[in-house]
C-alpha beads as a LAMMPS data file, in Angstrom:
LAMMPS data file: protein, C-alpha beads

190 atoms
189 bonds

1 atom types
1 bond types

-500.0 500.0 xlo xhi
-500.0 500.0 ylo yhi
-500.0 500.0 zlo zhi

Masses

1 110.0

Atoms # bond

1 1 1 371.401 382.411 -230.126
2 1 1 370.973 379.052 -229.669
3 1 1 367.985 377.285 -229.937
4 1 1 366.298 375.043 -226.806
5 1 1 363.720 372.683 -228.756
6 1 1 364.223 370.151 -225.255
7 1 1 365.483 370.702 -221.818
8 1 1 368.504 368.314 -222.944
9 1 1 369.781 370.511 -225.533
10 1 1 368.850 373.389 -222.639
11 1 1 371.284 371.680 -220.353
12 1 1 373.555 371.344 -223.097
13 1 1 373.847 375.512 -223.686
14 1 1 377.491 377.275 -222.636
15 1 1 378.130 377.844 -219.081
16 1 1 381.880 377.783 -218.331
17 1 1 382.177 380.245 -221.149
18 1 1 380.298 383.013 -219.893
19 1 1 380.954 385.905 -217.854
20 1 1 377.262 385.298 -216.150
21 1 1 377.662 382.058 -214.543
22 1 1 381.463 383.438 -213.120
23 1 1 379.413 386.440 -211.734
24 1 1 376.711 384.121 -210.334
25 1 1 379.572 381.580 -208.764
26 1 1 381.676 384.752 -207.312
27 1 1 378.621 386.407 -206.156
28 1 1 376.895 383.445 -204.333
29 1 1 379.963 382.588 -202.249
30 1 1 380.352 386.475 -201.026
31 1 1 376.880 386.476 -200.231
32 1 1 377.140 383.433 -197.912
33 1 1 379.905 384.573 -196.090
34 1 1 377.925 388.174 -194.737
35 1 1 376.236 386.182 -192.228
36 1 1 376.187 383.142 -189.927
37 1 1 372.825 381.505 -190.103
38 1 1 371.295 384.327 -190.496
39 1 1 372.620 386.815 -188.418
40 1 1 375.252 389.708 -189.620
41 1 1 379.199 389.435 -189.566
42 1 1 379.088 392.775 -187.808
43 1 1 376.951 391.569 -184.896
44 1 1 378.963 388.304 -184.420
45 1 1 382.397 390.289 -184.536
46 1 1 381.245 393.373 -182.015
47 1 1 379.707 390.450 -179.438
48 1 1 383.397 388.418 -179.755
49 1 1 385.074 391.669 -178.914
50 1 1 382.848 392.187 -175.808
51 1 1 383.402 388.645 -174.892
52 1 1 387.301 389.163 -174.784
53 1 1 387.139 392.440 -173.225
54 1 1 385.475 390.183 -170.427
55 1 1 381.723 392.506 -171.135
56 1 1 379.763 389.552 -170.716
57 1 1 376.660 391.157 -170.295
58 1 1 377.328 394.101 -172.773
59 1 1 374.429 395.007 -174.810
60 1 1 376.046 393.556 -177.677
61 1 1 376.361 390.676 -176.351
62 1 1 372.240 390.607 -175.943
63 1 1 371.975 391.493 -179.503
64 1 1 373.555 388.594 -180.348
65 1 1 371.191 386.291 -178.377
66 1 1 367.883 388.549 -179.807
67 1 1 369.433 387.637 -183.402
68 1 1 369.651 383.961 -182.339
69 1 1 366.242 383.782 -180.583
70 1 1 365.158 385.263 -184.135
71 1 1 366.654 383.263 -186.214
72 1 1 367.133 379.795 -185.198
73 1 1 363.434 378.905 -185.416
74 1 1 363.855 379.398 -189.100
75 1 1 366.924 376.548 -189.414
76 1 1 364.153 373.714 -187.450
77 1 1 363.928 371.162 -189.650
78 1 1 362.074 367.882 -188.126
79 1 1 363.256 364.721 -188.991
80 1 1 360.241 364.018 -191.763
81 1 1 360.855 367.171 -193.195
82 1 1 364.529 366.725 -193.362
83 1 1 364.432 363.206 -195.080
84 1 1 362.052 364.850 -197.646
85 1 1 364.885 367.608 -197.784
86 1 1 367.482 365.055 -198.325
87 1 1 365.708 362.830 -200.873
88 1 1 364.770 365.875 -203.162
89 1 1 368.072 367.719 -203.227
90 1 1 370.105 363.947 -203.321
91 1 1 367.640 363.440 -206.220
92 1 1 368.314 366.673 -208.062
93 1 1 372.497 366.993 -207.218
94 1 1 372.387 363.159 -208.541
95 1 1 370.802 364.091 -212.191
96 1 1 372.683 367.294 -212.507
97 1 1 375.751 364.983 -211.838
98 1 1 374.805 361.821 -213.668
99 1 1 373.737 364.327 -216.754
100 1 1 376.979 366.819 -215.995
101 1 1 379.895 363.848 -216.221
102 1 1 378.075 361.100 -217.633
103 1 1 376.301 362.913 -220.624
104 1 1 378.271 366.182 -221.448
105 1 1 375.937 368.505 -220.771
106 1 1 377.666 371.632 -220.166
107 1 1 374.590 373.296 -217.597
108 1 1 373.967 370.486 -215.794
109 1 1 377.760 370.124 -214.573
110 1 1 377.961 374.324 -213.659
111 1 1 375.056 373.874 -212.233
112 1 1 375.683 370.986 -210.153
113 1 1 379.638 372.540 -209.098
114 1 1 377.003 375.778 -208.170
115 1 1 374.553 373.753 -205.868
116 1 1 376.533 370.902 -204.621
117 1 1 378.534 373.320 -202.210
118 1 1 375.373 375.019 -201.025
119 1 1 373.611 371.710 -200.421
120 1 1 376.670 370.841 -198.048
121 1 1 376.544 374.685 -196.422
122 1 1 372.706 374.504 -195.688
123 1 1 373.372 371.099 -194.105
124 1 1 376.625 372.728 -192.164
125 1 1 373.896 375.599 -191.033
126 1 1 371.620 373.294 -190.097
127 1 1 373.778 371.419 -187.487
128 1 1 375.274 374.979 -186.324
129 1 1 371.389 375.446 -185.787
130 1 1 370.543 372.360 -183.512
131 1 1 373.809 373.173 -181.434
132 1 1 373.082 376.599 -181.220
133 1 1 369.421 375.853 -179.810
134 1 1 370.514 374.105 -176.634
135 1 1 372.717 376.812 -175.505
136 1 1 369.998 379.516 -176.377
137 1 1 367.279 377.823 -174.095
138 1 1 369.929 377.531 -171.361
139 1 1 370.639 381.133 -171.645
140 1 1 366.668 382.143 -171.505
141 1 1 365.542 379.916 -168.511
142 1 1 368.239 380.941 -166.496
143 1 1 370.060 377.438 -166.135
144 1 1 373.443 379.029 -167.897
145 1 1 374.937 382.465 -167.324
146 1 1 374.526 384.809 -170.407
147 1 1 378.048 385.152 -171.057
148 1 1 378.688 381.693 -170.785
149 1 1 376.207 380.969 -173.127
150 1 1 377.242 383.668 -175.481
151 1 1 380.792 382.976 -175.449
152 1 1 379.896 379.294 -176.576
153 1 1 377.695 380.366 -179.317
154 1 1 380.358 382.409 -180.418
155 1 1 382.887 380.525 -180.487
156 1 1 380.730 377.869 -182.545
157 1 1 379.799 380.251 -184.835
158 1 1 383.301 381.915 -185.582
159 1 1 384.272 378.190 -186.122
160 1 1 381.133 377.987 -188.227
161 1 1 382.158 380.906 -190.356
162 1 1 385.765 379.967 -191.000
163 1 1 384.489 376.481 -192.421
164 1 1 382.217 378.300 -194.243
165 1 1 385.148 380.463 -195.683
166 1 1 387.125 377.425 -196.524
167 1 1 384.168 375.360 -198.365
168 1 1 383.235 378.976 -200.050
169 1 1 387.717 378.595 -201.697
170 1 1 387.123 375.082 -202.313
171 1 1 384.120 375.275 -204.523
172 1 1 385.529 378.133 -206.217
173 1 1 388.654 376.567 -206.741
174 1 1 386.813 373.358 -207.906
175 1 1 384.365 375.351 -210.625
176 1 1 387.592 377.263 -211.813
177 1 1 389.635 374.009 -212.297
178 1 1 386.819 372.180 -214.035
179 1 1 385.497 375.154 -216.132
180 1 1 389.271 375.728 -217.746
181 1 1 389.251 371.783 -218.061
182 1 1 385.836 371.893 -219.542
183 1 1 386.883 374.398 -222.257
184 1 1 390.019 373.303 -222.834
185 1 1 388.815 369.555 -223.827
186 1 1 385.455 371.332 -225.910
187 1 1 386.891 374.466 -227.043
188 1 1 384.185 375.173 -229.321
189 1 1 381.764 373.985 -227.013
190 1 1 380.386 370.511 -228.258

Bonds

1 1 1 2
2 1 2 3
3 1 3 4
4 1 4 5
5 1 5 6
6 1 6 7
7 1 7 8
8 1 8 9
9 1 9 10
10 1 10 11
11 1 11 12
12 1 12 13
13 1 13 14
14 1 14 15
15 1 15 16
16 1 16 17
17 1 17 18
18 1 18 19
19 1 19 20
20 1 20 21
21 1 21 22
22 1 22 23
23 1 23 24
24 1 24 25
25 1 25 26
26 1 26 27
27 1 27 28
28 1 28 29
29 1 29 30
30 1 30 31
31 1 31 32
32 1 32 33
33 1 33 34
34 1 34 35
35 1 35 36
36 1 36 37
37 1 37 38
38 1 38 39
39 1 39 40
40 1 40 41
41 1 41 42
42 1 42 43
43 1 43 44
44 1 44 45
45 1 45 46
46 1 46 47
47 1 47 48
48 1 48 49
49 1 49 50
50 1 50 51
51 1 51 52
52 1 52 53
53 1 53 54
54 1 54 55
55 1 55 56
56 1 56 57
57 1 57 58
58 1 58 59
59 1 59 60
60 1 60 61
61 1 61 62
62 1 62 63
63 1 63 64
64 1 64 65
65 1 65 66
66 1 66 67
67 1 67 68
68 1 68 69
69 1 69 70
70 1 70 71
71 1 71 72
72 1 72 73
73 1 73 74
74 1 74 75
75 1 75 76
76 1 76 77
77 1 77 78
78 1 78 79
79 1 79 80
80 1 80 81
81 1 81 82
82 1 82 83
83 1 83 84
84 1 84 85
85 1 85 86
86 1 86 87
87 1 87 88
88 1 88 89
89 1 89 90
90 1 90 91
91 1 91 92
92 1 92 93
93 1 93 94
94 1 94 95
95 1 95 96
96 1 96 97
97 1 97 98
98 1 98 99
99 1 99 100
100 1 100 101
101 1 101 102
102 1 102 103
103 1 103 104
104 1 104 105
105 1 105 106
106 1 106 107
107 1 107 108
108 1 108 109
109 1 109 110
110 1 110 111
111 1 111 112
112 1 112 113
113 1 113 114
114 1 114 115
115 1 115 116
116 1 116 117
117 1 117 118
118 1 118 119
119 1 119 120
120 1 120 121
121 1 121 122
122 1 122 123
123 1 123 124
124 1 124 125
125 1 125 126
126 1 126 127
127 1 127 128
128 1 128 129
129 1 129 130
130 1 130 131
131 1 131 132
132 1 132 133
133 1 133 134
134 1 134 135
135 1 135 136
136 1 136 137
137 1 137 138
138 1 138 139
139 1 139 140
140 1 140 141
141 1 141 142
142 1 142 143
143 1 143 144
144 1 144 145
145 1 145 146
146 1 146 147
147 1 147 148
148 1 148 149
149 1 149 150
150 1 150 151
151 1 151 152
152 1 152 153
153 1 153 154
154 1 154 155
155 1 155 156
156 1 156 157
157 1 157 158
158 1 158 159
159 1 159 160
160 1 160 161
161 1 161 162
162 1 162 163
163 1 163 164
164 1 164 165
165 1 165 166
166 1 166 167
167 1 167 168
168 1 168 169
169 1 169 170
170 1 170 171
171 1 171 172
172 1 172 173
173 1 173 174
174 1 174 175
175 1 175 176
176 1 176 177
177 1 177 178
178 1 178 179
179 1 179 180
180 1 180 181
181 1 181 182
182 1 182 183
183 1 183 184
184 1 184 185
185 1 185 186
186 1 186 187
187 1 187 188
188 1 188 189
189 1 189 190
């Protein structure tokens, strides 16, 4: 067991090597790929179906509008609040970089190849958000027809999801590559 007398030689412990931090990369990307802002795979698939089936006013398709009236409140992020956002995550991705490549330290790099991908995803859900809002007004105060309105949502957020499905390869692929280059240059792990 190692011992952590400072956060450095915390940062410094075995990442790449362990079965935990594979289970936490594998396991973070499936999670973020059983929903689209927020709202289920299954709701977004049965409302596309509808759509092509030409059901435009299928209760399915109003399910998917309650789930977006739900939701989207949640992904409002002012401009104050989103260049505090910014600053503290472009902060904290920075160090874990800066300390990952620059220093060696083993932790800081996983855990910077774990959170720079989900940085860039909640900032891809955040824009799917501010589209997404327009439409969703439109839809409530009557100025766009429902299915119209549904069938662009839908279409932004299927395009939203397979984005999400290539970033989701990429990063893997990315933390795979490095982690076998990590522990083939420190096989011993210093």
């Amino acid at each position: 067991m190692p011992q952590f007398n400072s956060l450095i030689g915390f940062l410094d412990s075995r990442s790449f090597g362990t079965v935990w931090y594979w289970l936490v990369v594998i396991g973070t990307w499936s999670l973020t790929g059983r929903s689209v802002i927020g709202v289920p795979v299954e709701i977004l698939s049965r409302a596309r179906a509808a759509l092509v089936e030409g059901k435009g006013d299928a209760p399915v398709v109003l399910h998917l509008l309650d789930w977006l009236s739900l939701v989207l409140p949640r992904w409002r992020l002012g401009r104050r609040e989103g260049a505090c956002f910014l600053a503290a995550t472009g902060f904290a991705l920075s160090s874990l970089a800066i300390m990952g490549i620059g220093y060696d330290l083993e932790l800081a790099l996983a855990s910077f190849l774990l959170l720079m991908p989900l940085a860039a995803l909640f900032w891809m859900r955040i824009a799917l958000a501010r589209r997404l809002v327009p439409l969703l007004e439109a839809a409530e105060q009557g100025a766009q027809p429902i299915p119209e309105a549904a069938s662009q949502a839908v279409r932004r957020m299927v395009i939203h999801r397979r984005l999400v499905t290539v970033l989701s390869m990429a990063a893997v692929a990315v933390t795979a590559l490095w982690g076998a280059l990590w522990s083939v240059i420190h096989p011993y792990g210093f």
